[in-house]
FIKOLPA-83568 format. One record per residue (C-alpha): residue number from 1; x, y, z. Coordinates in steps of 0.001 Angstrom, whole numbers. Layout:
k = NUM x = X y = Y z = Z .
...
This chain:
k = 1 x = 18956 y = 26309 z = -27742 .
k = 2 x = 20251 y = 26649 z = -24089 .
k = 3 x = 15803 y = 27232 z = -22846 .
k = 4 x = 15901 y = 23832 z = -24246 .
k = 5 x = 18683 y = 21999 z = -22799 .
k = 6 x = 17495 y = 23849 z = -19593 .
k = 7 x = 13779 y = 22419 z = -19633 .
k = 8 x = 14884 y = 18883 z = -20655 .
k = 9 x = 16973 y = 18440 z = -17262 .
k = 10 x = 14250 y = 19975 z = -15641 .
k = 11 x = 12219 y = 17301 z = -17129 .
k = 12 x = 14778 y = 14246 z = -16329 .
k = 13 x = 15502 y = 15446 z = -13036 .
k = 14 x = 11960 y = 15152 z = -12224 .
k = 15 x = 11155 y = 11729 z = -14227 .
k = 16 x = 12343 y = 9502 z = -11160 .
k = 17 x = 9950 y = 11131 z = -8767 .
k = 18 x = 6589 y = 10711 z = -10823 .
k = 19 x = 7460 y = 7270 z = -11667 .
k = 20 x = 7882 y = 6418 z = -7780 .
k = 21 x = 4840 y = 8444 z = -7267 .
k = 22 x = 2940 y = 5901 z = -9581 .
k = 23 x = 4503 y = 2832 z = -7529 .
k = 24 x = 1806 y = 1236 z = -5332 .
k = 25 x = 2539 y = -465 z = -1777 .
k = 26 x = 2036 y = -4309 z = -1738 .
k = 27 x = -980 y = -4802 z = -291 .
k = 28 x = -309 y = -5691 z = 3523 .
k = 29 x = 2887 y = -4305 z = 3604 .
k = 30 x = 4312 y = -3789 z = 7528 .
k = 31 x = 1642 y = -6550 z = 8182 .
k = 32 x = 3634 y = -10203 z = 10000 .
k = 33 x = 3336 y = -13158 z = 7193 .
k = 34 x = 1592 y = -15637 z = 9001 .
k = 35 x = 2512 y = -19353 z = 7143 .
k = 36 x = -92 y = -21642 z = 6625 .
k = 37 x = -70 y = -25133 z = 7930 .
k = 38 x = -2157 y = -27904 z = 6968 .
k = 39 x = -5370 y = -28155 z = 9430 .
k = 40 x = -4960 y = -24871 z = 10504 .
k = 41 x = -8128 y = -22947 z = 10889 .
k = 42 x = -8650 y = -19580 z = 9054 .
k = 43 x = -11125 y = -17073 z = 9429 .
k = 44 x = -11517 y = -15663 z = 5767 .
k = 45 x = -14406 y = -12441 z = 5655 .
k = 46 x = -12668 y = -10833 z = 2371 .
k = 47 x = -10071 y = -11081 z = 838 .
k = 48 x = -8428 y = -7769 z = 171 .
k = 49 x = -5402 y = -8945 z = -1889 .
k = 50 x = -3979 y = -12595 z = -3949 .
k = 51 x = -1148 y = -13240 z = -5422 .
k = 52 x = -1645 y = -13763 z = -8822 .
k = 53 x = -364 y = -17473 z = -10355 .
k = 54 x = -2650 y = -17906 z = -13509 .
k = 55 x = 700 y = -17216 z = -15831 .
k = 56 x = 3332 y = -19626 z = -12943 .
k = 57 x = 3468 y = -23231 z = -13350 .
k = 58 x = 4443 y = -25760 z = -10853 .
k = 59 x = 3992 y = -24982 z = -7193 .
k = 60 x = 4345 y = -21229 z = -6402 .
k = 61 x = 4102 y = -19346 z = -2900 .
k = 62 x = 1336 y = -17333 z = -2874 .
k = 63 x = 284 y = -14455 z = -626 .
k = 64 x = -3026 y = -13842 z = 212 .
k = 65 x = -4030 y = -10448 z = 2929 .
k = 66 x = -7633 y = -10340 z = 4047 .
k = 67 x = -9828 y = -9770 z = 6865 .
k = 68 x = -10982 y = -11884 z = 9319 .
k = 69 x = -14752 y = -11742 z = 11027 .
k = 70 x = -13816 y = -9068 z = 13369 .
k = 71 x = -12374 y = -7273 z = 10869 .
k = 72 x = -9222 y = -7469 z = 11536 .
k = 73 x = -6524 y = -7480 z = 8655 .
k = 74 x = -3930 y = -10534 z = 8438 .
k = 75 x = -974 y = -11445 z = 5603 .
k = 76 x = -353 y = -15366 z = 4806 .
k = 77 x = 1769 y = -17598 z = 2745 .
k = 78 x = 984 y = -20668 z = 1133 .
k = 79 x = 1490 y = -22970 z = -1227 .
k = 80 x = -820 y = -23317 z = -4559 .
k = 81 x = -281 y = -24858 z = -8460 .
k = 82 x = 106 y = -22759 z = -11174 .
k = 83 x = -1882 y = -21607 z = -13510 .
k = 84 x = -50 y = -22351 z = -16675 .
k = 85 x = -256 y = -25690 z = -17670 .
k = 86 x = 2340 y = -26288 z = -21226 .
k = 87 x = 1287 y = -30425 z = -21664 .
C-alpha cells in the first residue's frame, strides 16, 4: 500500500511540469505590437500566425505576426468582425 501512495506523488508532483511542457509560446512573443492605422502601408510575404475570430462576434482585436519581403518578422493589432453571426 505505501509503493502506491509513494508512486502516485511521484506522479502528481510531476503532472504540473508535463502539462507546461505541452504549453506553446504565442506566436511572436518578445516581438513590439505594432497597431495598425488606416492608410498605413504593410508589407505582408506570409503570414506566420492569426488570431482566430470565426467563433467572436462583434468587433474583436486581432493579432496577426508575419514576415515582411525582406524577411523580416513583425507583430500587429487590428481591428476585424467576428465570425459568429446569431441573426
Amino acid at each position: 500500500m505505501k509503493v502506491a501512495t509513494a508512486v502516485t506523488a511521484l506522479l502528481s508532483s510531476l503532472a504540473p511540469a508535463v502539462f507546461a511542457a505541452n504549453i506553446q509560446p504565442e506566436p511572436g512573443a518578445g516581438l513590439p505590437t505594432e497597431d495598425y492605422h488606416y492608410g498605413m502601408k504593410v508589407d505582408v510575404q506570409k503570414v506566420l500566425y492569426r488570431t482566430d475570430v470565426s467563433d467572436k462576434r462583434g468587433v474583436v482585436p486581432v493579432i496577426m505576426v508575419f514576415t515582411d519581403s525582406q524577411g523580416e518578422t513583425h507583430k500587429m493589432r487590428f481591428l476585424e468582425w467576428g465570425g459568429r453571426y446569431d441573426g
